[in-house]
N, CA and C atoms as an extended XYZ file, in Angstrom:
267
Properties=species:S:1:pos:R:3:atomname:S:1:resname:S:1:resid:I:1 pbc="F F F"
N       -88.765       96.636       89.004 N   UNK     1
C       -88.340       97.215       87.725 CA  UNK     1
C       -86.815       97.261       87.685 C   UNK     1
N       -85.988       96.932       86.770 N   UNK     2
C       -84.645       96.921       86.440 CA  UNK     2
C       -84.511       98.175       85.687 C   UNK     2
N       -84.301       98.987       86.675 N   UNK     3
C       -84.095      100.527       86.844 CA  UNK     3
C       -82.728      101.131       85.398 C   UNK     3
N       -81.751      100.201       85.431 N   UNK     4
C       -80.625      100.199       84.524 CA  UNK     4
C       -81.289      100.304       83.011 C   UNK     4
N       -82.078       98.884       82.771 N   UNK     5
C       -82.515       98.425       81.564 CA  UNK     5
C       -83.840       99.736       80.937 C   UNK     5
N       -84.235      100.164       82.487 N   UNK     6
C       -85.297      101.223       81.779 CA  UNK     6
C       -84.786      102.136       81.334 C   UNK     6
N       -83.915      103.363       81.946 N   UNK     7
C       -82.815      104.657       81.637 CA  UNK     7
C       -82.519      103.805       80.347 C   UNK     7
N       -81.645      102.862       80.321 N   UNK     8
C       -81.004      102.613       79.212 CA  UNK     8
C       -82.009      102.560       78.000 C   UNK     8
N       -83.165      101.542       77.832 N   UNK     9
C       -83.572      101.955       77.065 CA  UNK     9
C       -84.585      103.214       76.415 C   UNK     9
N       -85.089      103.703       77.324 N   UNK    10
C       -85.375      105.064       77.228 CA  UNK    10
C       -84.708      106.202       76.551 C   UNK    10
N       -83.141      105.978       76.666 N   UNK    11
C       -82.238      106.839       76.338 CA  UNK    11
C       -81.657      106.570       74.785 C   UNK    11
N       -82.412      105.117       74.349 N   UNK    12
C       -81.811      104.878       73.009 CA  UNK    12
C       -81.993      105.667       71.881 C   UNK    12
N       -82.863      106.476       72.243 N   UNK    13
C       -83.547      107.744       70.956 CA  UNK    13
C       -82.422      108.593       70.704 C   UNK    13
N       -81.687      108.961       71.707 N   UNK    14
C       -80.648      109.803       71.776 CA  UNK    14
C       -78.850      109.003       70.891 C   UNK    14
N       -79.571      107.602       70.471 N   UNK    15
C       -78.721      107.094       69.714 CA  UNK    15
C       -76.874      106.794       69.963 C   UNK    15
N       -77.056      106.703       71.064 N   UNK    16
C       -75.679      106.693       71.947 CA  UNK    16
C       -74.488      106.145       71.464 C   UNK    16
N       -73.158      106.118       71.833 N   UNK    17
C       -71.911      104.911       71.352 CA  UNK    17
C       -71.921      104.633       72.201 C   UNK    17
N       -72.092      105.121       73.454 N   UNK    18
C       -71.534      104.662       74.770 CA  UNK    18
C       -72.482      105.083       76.090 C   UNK    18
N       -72.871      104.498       76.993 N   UNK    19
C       -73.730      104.629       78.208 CA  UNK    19
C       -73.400      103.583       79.390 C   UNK    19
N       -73.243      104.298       80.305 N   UNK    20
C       -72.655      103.328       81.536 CA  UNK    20
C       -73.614      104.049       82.838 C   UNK    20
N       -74.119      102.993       83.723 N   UNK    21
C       -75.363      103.486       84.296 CA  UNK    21
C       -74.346      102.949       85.775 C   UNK    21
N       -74.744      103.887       86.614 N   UNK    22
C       -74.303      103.576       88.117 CA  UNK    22
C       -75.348      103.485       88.923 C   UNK    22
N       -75.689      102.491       89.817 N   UNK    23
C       -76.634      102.795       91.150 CA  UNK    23
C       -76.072      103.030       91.792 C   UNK    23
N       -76.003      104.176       93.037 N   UNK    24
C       -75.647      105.222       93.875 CA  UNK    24
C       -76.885      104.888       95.416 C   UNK    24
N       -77.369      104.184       94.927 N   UNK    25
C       -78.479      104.137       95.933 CA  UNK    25
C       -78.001      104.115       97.738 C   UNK    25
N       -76.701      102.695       97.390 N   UNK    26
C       -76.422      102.556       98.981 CA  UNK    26
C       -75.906      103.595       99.639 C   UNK    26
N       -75.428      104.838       98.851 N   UNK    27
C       -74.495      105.710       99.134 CA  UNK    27
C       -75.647      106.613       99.823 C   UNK    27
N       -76.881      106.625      100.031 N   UNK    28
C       -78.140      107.821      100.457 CA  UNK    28
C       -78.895      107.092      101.323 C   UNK    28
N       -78.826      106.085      101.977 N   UNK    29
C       -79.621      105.225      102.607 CA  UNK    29
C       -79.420      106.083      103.917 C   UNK    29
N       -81.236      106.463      104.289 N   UNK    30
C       -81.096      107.729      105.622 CA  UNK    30
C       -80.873      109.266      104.857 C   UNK    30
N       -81.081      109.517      103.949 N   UNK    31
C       -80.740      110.184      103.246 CA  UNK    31
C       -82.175      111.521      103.298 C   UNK    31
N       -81.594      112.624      104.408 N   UNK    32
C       -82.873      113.311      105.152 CA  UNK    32
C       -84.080      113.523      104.172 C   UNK    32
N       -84.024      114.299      102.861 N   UNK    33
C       -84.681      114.735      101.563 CA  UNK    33
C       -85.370      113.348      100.991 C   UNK    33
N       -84.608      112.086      101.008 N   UNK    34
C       -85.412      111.331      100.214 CA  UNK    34
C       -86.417      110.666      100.760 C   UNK    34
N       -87.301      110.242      100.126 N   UNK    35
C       -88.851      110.090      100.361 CA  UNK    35
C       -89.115      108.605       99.672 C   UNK    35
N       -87.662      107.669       98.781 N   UNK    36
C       -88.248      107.088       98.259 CA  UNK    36
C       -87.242      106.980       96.842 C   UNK    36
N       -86.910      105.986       95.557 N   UNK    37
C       -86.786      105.783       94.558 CA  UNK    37
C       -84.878      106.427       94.674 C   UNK    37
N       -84.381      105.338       93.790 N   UNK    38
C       -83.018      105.849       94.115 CA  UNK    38
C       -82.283      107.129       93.446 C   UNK    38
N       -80.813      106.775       93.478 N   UNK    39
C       -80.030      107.659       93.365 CA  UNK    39
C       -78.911      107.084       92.351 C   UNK    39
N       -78.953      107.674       90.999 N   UNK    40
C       -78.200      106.919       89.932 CA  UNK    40
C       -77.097      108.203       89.281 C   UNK    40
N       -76.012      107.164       88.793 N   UNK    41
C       -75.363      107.938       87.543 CA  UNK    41
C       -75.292      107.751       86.692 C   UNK    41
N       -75.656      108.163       85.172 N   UNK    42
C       -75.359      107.675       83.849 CA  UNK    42
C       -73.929      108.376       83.242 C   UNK    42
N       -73.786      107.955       82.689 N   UNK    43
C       -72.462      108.261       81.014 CA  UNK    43
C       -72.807      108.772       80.094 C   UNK    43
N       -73.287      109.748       79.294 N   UNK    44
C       -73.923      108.939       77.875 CA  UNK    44
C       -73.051      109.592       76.586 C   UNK    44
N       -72.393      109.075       76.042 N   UNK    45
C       -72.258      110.037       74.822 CA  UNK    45
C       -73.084      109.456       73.126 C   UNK    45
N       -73.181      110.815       73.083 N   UNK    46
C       -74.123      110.735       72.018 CA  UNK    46
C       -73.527      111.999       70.995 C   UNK    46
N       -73.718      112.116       69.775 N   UNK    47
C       -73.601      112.925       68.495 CA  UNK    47
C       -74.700      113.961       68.670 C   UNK    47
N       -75.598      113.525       69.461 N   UNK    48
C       -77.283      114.582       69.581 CA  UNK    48
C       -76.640      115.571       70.367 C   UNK    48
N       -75.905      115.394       71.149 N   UNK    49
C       -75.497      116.590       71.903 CA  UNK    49
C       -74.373      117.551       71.328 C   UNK    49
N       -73.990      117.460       70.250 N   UNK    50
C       -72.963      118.295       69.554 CA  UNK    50
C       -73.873      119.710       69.431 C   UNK    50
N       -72.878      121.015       69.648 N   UNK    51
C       -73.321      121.738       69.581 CA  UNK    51
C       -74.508      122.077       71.014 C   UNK    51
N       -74.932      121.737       71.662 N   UNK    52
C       -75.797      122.141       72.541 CA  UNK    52
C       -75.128      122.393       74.109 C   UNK    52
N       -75.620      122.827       74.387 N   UNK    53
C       -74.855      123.191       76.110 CA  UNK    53
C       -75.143      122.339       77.086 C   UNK    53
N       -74.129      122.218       78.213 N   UNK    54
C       -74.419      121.094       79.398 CA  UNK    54
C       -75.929      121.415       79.626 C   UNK    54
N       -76.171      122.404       80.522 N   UNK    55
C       -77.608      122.334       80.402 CA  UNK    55
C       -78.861      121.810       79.853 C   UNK    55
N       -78.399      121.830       78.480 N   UNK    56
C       -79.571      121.535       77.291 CA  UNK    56
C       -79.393      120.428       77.459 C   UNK    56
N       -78.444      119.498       77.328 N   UNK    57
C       -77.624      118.094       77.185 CA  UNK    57
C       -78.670      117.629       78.788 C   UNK    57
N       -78.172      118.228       79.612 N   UNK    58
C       -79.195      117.499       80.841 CA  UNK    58
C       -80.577      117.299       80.863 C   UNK    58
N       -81.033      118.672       80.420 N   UNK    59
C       -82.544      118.535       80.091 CA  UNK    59
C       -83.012      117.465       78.888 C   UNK    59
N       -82.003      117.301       78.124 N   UNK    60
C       -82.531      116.556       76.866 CA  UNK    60
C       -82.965      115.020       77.536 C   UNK    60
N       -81.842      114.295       78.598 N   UNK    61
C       -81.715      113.237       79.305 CA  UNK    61
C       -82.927      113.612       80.216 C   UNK    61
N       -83.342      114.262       80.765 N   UNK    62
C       -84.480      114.102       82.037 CA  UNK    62
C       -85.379      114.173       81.475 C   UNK    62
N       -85.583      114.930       79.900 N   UNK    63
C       -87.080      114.787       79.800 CA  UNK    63
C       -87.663      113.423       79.244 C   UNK    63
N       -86.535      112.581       79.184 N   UNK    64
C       -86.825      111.041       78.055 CA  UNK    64
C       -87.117      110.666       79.587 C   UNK    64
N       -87.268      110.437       80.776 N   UNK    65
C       -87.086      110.147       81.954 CA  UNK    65
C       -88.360      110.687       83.111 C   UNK    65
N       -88.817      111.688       83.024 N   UNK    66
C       -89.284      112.692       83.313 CA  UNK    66
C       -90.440      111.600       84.157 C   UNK    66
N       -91.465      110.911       83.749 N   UNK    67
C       -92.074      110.178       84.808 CA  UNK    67
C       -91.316      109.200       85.676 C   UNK    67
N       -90.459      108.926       85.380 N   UNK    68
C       -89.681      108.159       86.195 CA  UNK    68
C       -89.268      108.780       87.721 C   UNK    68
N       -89.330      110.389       87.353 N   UNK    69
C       -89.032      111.281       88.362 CA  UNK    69
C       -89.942      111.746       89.349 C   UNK    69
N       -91.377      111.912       88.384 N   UNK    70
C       -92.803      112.447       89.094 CA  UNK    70
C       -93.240      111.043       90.248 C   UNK    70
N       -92.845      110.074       89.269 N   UNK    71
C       -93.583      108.271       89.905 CA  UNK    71
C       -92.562      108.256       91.247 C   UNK    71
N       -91.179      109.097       91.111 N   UNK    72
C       -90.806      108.830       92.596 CA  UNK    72
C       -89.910      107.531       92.252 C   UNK    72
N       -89.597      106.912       91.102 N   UNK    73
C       -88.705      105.851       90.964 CA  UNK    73
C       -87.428      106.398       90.383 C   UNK    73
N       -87.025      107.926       90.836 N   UNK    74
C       -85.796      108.415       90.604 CA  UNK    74
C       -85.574      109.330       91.554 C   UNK    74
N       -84.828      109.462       92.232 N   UNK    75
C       -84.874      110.726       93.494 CA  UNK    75
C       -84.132      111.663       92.919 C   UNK    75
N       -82.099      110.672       92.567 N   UNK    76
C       -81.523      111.740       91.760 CA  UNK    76
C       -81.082      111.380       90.651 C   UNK    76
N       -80.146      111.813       89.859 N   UNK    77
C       -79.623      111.145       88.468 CA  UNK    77
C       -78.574      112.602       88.002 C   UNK    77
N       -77.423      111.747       88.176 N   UNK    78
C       -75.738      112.439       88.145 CA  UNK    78
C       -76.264      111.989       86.793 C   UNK    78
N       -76.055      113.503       85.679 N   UNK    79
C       -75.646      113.184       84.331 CA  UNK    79
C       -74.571      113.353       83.663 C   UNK    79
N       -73.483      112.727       82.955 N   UNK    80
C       -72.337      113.506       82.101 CA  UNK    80
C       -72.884      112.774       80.896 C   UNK    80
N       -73.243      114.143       80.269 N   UNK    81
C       -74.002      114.057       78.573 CA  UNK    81
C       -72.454      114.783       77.898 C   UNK    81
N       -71.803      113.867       76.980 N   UNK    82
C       -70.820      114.470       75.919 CA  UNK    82
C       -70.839      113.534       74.600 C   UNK    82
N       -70.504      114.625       73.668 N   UNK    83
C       -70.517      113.978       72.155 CA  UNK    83
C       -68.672      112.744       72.307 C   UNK    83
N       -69.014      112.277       71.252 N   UNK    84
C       -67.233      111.105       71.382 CA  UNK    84
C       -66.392      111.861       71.405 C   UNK    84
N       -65.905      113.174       70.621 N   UNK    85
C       -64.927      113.943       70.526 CA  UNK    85
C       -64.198      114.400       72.088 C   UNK    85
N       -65.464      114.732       73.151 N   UNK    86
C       -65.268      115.300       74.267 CA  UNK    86
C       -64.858      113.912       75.219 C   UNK    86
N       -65.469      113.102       75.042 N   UNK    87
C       -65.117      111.610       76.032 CA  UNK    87
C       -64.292      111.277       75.543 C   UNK    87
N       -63.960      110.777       74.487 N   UNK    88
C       -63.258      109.997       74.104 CA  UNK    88
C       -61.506      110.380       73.838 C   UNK    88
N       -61.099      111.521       73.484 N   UNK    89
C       -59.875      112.325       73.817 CA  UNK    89
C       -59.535      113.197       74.410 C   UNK    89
């Protein structure tokens, strides 16, 4: 599975300008806790997140994701969820 292309499109609901996906994987290899499925970072800014809190903003991203996590084909996932105003100046 092209792990990038799935997050990414998964995440298109959230209607993005901008998303930049990192694999982190080599960085955990031996990695005592993991059991399995890597270790990623996304970008995302989106307008959906105006008004809502980091928190909410994270949960909004894991739950579009959420089997990806149970199936074990995500161990972790670094999020920075911001609207353009906050990224972009």
């Amino acid at each position: 599975m092209d792990m990038q292309a799935e997050i990414e499109g998964r995440l298109k609901s959230l209607e993005y300008e901008f998303f930049e996906f990192t694999d982190e994987s080599h960085h955990h290899i031996g990695h005592a806790g993991n059991k399995g499925g890597g270790h990623y970072a996304v970008v995302i800014v989106s307008e959906a997140f105006r008004g809502i809190s980091r928190l909410n903003r994270q949960r909004m991203v894991k739950t579009l994701l959420q089997d990806l996590f149970s199936d074990g084909l995500i161990h972790a996932l670094s999020i920075k969820a911001a609207t353009s105003d906050e990224y972009f100046n």
